[in-house]
mmCIF file of the C-alpha atoms, coordinates in Angstrom:
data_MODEL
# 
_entry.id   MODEL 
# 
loop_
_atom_site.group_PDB 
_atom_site.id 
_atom_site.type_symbol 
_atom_site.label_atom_id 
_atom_site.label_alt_id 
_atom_site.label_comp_id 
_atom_site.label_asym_id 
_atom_site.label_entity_id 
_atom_site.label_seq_id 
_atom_site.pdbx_PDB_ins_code 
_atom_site.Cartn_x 
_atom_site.Cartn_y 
_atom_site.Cartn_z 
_atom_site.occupancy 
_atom_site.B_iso_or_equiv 
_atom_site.pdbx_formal_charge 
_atom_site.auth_seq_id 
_atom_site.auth_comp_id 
_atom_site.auth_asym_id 
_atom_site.auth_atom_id 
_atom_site.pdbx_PDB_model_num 
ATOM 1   C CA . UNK A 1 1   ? 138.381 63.371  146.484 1.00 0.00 ? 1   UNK A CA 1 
ATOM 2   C CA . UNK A 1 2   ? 136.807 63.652  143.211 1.00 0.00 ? 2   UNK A CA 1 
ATOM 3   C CA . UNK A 1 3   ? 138.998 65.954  141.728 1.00 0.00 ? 3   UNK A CA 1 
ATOM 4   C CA . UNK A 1 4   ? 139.364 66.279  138.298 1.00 0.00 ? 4   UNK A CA 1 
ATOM 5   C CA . UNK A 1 5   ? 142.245 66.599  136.275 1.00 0.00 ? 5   UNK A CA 1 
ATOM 6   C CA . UNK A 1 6   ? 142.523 68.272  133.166 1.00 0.00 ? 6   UNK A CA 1 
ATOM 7   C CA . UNK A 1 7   ? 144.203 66.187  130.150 1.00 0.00 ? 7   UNK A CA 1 
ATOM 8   C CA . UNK A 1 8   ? 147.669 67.715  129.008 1.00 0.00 ? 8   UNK A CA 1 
ATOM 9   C CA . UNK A 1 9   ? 148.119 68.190  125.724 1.00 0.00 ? 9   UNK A CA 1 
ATOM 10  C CA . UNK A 1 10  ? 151.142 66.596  123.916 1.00 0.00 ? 10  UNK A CA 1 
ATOM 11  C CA . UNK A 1 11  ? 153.233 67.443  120.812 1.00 0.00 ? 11  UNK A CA 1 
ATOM 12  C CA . UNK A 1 12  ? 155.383 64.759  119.227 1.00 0.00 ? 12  UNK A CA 1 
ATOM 13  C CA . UNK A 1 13  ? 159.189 65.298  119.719 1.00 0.00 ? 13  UNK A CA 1 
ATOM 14  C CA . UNK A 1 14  ? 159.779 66.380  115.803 1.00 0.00 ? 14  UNK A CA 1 
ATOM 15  C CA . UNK A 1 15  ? 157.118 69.252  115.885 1.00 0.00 ? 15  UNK A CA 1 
ATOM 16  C CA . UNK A 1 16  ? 158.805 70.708  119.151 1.00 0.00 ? 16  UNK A CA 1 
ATOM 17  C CA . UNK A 1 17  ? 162.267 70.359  118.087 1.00 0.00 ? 17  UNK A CA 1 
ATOM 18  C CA . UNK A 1 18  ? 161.536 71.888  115.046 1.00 0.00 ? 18  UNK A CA 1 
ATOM 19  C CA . UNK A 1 19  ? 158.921 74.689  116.294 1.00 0.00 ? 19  UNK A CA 1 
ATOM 20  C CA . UNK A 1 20  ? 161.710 75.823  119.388 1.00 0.00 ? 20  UNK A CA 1 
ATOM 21  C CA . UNK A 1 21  ? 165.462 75.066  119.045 1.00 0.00 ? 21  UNK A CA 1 
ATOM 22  C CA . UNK A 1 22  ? 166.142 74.294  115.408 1.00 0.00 ? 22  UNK A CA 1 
ATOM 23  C CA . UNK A 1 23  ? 164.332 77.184  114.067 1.00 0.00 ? 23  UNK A CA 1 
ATOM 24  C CA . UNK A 1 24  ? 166.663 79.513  114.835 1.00 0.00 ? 24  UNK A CA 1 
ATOM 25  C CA . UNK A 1 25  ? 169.411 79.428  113.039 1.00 0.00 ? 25  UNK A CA 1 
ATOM 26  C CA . UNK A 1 26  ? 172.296 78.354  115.475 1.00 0.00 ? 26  UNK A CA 1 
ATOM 27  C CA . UNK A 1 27  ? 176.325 79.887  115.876 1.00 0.00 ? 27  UNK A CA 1 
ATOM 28  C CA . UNK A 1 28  ? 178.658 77.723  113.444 1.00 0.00 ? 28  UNK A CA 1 
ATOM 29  C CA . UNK A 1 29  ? 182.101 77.417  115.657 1.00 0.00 ? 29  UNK A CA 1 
ATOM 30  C CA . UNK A 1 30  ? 185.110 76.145  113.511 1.00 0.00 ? 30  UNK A CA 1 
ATOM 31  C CA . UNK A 1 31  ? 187.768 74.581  116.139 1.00 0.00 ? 31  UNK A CA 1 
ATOM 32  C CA . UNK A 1 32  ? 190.708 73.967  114.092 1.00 0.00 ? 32  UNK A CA 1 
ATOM 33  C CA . UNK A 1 33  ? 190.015 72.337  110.913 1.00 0.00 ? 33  UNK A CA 1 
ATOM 34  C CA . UNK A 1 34  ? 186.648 70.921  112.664 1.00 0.00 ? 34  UNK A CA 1 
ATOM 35  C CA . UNK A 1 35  ? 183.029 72.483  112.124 1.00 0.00 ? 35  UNK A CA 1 
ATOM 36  C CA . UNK A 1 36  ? 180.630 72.511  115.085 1.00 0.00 ? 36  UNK A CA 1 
ATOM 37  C CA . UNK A 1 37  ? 177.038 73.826  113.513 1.00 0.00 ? 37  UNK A CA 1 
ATOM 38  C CA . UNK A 1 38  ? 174.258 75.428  114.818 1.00 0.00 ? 38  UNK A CA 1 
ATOM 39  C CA . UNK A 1 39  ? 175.614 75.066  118.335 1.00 0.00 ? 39  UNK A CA 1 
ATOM 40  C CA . UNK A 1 40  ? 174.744 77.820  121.422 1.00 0.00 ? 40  UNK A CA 1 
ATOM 41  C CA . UNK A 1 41  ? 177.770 78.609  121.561 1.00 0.00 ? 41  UNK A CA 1 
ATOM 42  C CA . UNK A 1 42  ? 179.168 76.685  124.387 1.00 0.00 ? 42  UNK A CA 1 
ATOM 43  C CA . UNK A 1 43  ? 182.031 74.443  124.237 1.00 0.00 ? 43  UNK A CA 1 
ATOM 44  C CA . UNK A 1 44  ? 182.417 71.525  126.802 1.00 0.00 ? 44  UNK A CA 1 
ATOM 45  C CA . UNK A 1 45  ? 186.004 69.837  127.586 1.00 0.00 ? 45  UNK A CA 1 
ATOM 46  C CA . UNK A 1 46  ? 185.504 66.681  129.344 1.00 0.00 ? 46  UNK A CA 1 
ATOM 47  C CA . UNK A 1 47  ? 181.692 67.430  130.176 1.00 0.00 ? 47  UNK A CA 1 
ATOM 48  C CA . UNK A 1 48  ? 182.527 70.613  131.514 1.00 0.00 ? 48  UNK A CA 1 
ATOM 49  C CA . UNK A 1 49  ? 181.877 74.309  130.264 1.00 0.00 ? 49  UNK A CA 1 
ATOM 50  C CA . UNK A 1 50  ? 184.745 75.390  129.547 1.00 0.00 ? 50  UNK A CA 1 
ATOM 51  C CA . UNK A 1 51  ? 184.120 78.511  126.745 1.00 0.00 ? 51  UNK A CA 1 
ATOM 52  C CA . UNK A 1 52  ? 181.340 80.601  125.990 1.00 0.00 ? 52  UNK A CA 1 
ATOM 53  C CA . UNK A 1 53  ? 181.610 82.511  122.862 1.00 0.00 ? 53  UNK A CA 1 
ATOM 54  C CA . UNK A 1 54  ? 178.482 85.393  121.988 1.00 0.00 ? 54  UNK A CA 1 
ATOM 55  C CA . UNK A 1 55  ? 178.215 87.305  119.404 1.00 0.00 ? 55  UNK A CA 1 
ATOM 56  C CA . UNK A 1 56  ? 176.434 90.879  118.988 1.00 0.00 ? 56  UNK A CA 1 
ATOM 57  C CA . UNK A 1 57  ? 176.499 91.437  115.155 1.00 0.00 ? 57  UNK A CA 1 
ATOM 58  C CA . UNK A 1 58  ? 174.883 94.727  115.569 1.00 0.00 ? 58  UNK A CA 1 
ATOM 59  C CA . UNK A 1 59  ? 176.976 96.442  117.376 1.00 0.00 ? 59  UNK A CA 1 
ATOM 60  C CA . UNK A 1 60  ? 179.906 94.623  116.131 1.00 0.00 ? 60  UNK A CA 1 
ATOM 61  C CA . UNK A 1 61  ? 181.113 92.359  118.982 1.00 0.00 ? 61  UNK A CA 1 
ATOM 62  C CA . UNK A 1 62  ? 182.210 89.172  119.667 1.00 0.00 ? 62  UNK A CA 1 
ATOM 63  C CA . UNK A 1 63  ? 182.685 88.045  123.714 1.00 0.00 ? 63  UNK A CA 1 
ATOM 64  C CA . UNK A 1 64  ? 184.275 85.013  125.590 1.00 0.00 ? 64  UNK A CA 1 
ATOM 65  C CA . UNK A 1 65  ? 183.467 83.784  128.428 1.00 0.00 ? 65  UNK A CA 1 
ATOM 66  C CA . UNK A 1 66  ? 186.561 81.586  129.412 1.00 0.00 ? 66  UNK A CA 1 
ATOM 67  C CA . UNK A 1 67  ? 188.132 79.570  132.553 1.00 0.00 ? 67  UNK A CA 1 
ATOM 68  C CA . UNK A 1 68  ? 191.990 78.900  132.203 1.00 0.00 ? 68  UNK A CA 1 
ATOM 69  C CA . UNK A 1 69  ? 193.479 75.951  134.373 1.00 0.00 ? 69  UNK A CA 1 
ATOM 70  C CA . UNK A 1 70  ? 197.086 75.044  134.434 1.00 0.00 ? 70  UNK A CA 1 
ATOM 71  C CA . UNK A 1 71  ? 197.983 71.662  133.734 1.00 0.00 ? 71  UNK A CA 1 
ATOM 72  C CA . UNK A 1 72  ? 196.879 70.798  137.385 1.00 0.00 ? 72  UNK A CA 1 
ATOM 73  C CA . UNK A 1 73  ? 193.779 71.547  136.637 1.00 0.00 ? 73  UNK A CA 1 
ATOM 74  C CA . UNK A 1 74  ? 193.804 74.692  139.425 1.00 0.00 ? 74  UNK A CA 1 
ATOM 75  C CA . UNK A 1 75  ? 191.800 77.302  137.981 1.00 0.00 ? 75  UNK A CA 1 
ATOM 76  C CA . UNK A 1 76  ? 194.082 80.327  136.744 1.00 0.00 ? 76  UNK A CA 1 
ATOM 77  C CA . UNK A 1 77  ? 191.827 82.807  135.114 1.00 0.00 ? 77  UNK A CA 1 
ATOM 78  C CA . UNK A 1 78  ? 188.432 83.592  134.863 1.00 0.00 ? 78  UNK A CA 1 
ATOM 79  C CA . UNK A 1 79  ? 187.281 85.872  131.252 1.00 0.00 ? 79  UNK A CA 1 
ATOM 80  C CA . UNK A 1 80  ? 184.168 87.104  131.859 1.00 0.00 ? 80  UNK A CA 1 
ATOM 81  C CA . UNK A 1 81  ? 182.391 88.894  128.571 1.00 0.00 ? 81  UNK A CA 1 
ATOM 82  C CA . UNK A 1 82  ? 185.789 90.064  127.550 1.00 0.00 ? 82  UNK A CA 1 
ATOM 83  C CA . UNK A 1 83  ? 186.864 91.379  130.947 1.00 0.00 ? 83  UNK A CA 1 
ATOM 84  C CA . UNK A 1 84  ? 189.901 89.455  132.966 1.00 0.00 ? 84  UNK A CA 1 
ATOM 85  C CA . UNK A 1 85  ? 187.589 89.025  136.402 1.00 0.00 ? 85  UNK A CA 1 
ATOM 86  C CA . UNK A 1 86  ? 190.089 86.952  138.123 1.00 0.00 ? 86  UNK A CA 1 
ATOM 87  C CA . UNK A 1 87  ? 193.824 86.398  137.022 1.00 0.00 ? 87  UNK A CA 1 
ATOM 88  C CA . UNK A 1 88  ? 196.529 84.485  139.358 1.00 0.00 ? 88  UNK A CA 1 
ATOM 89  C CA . UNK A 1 89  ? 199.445 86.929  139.283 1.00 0.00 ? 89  UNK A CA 1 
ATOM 90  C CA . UNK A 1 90  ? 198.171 89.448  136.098 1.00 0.00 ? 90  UNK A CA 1 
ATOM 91  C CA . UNK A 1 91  ? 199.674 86.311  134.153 1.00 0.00 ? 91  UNK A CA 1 
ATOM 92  C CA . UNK A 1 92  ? 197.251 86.961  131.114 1.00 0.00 ? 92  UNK A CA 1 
ATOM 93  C CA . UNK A 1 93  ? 195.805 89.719  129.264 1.00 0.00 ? 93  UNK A CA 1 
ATOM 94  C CA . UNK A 1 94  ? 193.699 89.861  126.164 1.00 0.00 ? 94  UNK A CA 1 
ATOM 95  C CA . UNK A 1 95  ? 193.429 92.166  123.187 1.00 0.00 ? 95  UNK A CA 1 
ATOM 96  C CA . UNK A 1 96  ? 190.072 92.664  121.815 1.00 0.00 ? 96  UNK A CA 1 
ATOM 97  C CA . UNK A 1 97  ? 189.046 95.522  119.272 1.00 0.00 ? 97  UNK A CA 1 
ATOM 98  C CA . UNK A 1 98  ? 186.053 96.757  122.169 1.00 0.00 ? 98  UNK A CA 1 
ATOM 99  C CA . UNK A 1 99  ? 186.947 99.875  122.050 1.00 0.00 ? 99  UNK A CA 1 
ATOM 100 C CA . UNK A 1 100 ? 188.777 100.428 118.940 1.00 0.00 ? 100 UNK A CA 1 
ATOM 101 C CA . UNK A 1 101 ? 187.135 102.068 116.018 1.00 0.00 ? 101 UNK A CA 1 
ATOM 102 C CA . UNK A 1 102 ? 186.793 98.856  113.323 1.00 0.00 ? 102 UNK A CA 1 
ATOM 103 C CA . UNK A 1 103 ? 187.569 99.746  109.609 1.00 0.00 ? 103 UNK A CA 1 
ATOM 104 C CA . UNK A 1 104 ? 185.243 97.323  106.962 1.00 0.00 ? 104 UNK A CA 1 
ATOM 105 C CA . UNK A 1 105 ? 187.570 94.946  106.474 1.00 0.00 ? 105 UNK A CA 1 
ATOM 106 C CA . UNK A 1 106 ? 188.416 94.500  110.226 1.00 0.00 ? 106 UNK A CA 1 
ATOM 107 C CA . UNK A 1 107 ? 186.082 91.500  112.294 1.00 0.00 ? 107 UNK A CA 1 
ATOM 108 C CA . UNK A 1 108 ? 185.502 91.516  115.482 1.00 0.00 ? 108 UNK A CA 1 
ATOM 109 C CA . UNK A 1 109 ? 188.305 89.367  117.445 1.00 0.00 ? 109 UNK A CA 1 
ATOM 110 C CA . UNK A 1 110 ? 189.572 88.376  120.656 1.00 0.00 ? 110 UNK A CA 1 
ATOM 111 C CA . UNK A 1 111 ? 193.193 86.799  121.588 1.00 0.00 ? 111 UNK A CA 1 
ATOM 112 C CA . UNK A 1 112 ? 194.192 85.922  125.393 1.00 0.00 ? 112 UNK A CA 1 
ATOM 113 C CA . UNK A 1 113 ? 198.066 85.706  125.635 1.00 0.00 ? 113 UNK A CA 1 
ATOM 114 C CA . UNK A 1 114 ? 199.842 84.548  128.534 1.00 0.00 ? 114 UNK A CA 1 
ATOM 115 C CA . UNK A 1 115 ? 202.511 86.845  129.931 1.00 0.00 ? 115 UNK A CA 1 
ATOM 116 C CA . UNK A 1 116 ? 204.740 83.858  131.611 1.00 0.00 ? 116 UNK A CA 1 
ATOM 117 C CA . UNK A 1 117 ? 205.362 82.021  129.125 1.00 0.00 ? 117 UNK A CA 1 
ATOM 118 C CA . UNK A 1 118 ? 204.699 84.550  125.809 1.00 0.00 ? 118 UNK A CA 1 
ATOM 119 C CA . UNK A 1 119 ? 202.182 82.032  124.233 1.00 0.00 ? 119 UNK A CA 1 
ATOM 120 C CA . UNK A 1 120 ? 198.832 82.529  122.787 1.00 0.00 ? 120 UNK A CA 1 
ATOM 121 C CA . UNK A 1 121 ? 196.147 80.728  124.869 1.00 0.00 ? 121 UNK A CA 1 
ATOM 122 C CA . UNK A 1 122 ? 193.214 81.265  122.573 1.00 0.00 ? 122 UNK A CA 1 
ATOM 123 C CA . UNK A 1 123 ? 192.137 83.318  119.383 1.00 0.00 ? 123 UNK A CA 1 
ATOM 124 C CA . UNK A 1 124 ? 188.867 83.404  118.054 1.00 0.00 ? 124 UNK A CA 1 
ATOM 125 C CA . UNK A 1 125 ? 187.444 85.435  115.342 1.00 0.00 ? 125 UNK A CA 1 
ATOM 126 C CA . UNK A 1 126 ? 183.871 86.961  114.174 1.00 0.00 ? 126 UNK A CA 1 
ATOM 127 C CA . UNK A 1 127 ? 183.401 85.096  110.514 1.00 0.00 ? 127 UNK A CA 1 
ATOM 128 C CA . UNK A 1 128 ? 180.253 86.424  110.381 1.00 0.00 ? 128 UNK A CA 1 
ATOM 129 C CA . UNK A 1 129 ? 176.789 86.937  111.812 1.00 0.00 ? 129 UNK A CA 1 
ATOM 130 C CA . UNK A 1 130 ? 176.573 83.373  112.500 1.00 0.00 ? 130 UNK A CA 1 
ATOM 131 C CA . UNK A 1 131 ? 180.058 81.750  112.385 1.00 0.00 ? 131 UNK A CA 1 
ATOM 132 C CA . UNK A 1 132 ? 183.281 82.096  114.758 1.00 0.00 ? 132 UNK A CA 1 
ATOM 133 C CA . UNK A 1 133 ? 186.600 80.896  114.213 1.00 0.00 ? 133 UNK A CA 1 
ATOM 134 C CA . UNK A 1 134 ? 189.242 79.462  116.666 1.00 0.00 ? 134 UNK A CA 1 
ATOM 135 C CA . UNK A 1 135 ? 191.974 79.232  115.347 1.00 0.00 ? 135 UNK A CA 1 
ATOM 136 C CA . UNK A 1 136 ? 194.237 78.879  117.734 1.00 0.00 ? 136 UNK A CA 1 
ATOM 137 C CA . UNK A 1 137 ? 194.554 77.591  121.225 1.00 0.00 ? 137 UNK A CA 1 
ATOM 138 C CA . UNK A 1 138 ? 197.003 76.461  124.226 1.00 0.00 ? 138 UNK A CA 1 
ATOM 139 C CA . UNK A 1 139 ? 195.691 75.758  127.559 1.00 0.00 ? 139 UNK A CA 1 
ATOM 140 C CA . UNK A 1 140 ? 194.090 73.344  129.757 1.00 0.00 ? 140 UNK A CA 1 
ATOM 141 C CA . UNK A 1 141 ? 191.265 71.207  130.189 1.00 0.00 ? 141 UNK A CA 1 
ATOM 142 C CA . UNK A 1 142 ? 189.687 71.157  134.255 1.00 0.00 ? 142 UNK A CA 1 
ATOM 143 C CA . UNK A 1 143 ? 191.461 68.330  134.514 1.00 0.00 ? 143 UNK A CA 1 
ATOM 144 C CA . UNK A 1 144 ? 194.929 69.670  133.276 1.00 0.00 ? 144 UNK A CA 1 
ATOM 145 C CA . UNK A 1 145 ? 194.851 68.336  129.781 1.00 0.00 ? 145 UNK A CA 1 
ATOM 146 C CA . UNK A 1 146 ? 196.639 70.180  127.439 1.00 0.00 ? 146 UNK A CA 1 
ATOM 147 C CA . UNK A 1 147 ? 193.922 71.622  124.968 1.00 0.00 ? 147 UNK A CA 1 
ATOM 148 C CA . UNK A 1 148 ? 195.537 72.359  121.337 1.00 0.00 ? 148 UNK A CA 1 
ATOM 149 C CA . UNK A 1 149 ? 194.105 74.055  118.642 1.00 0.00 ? 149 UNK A CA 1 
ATOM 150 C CA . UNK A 1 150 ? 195.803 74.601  115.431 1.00 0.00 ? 150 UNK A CA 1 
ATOM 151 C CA . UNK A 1 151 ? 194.299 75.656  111.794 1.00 0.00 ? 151 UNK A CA 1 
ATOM 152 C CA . UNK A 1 152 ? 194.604 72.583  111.064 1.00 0.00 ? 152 UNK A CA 1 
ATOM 153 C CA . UNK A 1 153 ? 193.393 70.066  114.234 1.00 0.00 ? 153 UNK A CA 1 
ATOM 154 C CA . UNK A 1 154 ? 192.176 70.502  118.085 1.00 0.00 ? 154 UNK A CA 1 
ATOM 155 C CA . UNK A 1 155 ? 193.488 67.832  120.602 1.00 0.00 ? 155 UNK A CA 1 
ATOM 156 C CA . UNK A 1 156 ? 192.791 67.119  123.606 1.00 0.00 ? 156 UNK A CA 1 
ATOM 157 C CA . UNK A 1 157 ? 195.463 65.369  125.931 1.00 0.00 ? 157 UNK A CA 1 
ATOM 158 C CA . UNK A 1 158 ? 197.803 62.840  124.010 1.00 0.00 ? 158 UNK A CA 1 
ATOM 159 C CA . UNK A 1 159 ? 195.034 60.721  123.110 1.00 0.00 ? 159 UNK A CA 1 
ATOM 160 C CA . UNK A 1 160 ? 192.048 62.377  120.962 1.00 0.00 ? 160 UNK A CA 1 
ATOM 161 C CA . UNK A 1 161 ? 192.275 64.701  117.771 1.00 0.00 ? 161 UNK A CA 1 
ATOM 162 C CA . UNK A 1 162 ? 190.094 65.569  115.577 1.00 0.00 ? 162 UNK A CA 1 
ATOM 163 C CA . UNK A 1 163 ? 190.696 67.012  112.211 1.00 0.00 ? 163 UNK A CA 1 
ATOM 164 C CA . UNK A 1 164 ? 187.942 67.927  109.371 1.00 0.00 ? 164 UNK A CA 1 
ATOM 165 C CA . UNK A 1 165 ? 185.110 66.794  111.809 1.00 0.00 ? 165 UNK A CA 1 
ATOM 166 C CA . UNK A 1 166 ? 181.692 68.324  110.834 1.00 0.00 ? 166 UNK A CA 1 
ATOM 167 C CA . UNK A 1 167 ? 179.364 67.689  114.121 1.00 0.00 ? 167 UNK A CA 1 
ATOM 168 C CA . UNK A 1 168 ? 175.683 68.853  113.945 1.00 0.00 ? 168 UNK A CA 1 
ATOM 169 C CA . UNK A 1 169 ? 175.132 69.887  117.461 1.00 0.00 ? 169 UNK A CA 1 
ATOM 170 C CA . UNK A 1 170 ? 171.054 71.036  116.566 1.00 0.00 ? 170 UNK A CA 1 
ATOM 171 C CA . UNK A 1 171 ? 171.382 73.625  119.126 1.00 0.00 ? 171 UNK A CA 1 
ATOM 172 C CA . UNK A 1 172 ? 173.387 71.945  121.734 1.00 0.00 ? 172 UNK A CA 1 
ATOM 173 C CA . UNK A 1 173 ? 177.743 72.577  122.757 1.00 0.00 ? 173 UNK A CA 1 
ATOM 174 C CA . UNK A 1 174 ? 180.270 71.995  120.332 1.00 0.00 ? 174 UNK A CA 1 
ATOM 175 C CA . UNK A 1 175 ? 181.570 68.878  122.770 1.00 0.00 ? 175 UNK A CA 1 
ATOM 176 C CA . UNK A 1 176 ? 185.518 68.490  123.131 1.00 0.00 ? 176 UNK A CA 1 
ATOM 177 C CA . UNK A 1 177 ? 187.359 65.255  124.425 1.00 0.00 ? 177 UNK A CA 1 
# 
């Protein structure tokens, strides 16, 4: 009944944040015309992860993780780490330099097209060590929302587009819609 309990030690919140996640220096995702920095390299569409985007400068690769929904919101594709691992009626395929010999002027890239309908779904490209570009982008949110990305803005569904956003995301998802 006497038991003892040994007093925890505490750190305020600033010396933590800044000793674990913001140290590191974080992946800068440009989405359009919008700049998402030092995120993990997750991207959420309506509070759900939707892309994961890695990067493996040393060896000179750059990997997706990515779920594809039609405009239902039923689940379509599945990339995992570059590799189709589940796709309704070989609709999609993607085109990735993995095992292509890169020249120095070529970046690591990745592009998903779908077959049916002859559009690009998503293009991202290796910046560099630390930044990724998409570019470009067609599909749809888990809850069927067209997702659009352009050079020059990313919306989501008719009502939400940014343009020219810079978002500090200190180690968190670049958040979409």
């Amino acid at each position: 009944m006497d038991d003892s309990v040994a007093p925890r030690r505490t750190e305020s919140f600033g010396r933590t944040a800044t000793a674990g996640v913001l140290s590191k220096p974080g992946l800068e995702l440009r989405i359009g015309s919008n700049i998402f920095r030092s995120t993990n390299g997750v991207v959420e569409i309506h509070g759900k992860e939707q892309l994961v985007i890695e990067v493996k400068p040393d060896r000179g690769l750059l990997l997706a993780t990515l779920d594809l929904y039609n405009e239902r919101g039923i689940r379509l594709a599945h990339l995992r780490r570059n590799v189709l691992t589940l796709n309704d009626n070989e609709r999609f395929t993607i085109d990735d330099p993995l095992g292509q010999r890169l020249s120095s002027v070529d970046t690591p890239s990745i592009l998903v097209t779908d077959l049916q309908s002859g559009h690009l779904v998503f293009e991202a490209r290796m910046a560099s060590e630390h930044r990724v570009d998409i570019a470009c982008g067609k599909l749809y949110s888990h809850k069927g929302m067209l997702v659009e990305i352009t050079p020059h803005y990313c919306r989501i569904g008719s009502g939400t587009a940014l343009f020219g956003n810079i978002v500090e995301a200190r180690g968190g998802p670049a958040i979409l819609g």
